[in-house]
Residue, then its C-alpha position, 0 to 999 in steps of 0.5 A: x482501531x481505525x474508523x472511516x466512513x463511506x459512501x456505498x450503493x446497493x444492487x438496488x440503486x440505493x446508497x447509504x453512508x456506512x462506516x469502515x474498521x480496521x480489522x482487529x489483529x487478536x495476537x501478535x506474533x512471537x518468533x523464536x530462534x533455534x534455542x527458544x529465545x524470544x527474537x527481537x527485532x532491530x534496525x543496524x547501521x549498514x552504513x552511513x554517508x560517508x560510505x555511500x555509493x555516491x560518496x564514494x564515486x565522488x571521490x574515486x570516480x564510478x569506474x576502475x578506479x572505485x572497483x580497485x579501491x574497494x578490493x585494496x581498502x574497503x572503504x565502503x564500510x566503517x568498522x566503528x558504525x556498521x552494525x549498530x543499533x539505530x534506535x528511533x529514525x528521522x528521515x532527513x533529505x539530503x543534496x548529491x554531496x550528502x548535505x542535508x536540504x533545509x527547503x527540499x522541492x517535492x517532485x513526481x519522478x515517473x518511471x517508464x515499465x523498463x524501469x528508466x525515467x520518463x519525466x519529472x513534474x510538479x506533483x498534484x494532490x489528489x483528495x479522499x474520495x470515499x464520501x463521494x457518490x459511487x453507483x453500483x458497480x456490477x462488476x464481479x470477480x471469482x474469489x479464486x480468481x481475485x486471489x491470483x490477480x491482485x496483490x492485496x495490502x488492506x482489509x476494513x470491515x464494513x460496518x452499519x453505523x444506525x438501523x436502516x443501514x443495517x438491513x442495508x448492508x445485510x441485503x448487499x452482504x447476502x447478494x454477493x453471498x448467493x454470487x460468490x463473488x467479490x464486488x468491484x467498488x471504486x469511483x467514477x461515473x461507472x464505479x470501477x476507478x480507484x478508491x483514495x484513503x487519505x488525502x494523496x494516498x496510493x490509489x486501491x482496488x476495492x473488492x467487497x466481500x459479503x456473508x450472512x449467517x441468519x440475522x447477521x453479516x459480514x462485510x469486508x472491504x479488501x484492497x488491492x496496491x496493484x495487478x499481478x501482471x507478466x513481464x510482457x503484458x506490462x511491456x506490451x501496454 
């Protein structure tokens, strides 16, 4: 179970530091095949260097000549590794030759919304920014809406960490409850930029989500990895 803290305005203009939670997966899931039998899960082979694209363009060339190897020989696959078991993995980098790279440079590979590449540049390390001060947003979105726009990849509970910063949350947890919606928290001078984890972690919408039942609340922090976006409106920005 994860533990974080954060920094976090109210509707009010106040500003505690509260804690995050990993939410508890009370079971895990158990699948079963067509008999009954317990499906276990396991990584195989599906090739190896020896047998990669690139590999083999080197060797046939990337053209009519590769297209007539794999119909006559199949070289693309080994007999003897395809379909093993890998056990435990380590990811090793490697040169256009299949050699490993014993001192491999780092770099940011932006690509454009077709899919080709932009630009290659020296990649910039981005800190945490939970504990920095965020005024409140006062951005909301509709669940039913949030749930169709964002693509969501983690949810925290927001946690009171001493007494004060419970009466604190509860009144937050209570004013989103009366709105029914969901509350923008991000960075920035107007609250609505992206939330980084960890250092150089993947940027997040954060939506907070608020319940009360009495003298109790219920807090969720759920983040989004991106925006569901049509085809067009993606090549149109």
């Amino acid at each position: 179970m994860s533990v974080r803290k954060m920094s976090l305005s109210d509707h009010r203009g106040r500003n505690a530091l509260v804690a995050l939670e990993g939410c508890r997966v009370r079971q895990v899931p158990r699948y079963q095949d067509g008999t009954g039998s317990l499906v276990r899960h396991v990584r195989l082979v599906k090739t190896d260097i020896t047998t990669a694209h690139g590999t083999l363009a080197c060797r046939f060339g990337d053209g009519d000549e590769l297209a007539t190897a794999l119909m006559d020989s199949d070289p693309e696959i080994d007999i003897e590794a395809a379909g093993r078991e890998t056990g435990s993995c380590k990811r090793i980098f490697v040169d256009g030759k299949g050699e490993p790279l014993y001192a491999a440079r780092i770099v940011a590979v932006v690509y454009s919304p077709d899919g080709s590449e932009k630009e290659r540049r020296d990649p910039k390390s981005y800190p945490s920014n939970l504990l920095d001060p965020r005024p409140w947003s006062g951005k909301f979105f509709p669940p039913d809406m949030a749930v169709r726009r964002f693509a969501f990849t983690r949810k925290y509970l927001v946690r009171h960490v001493d007494p004060l910063s419970f009466d604190f949350l509860h009144a937050i947890a209570k004013y989103l409850e009366e709105r029914a919606s969901l509350l923008v928290v991000g960075s920035g001078p107007q609250g609505t930029g992206p939330l980084i984890l960890e250092k150089n972690g993947a940027p997040m919408l954060g939506l907070l989500e608020g319940r009360t039942d009495g003298d109790g609340y219920l807090l969720v922090l759920h983040l989004a990895g991106f925006e569901l976006r049509c085809p067009q409106e993606v090549m149109a920005s």
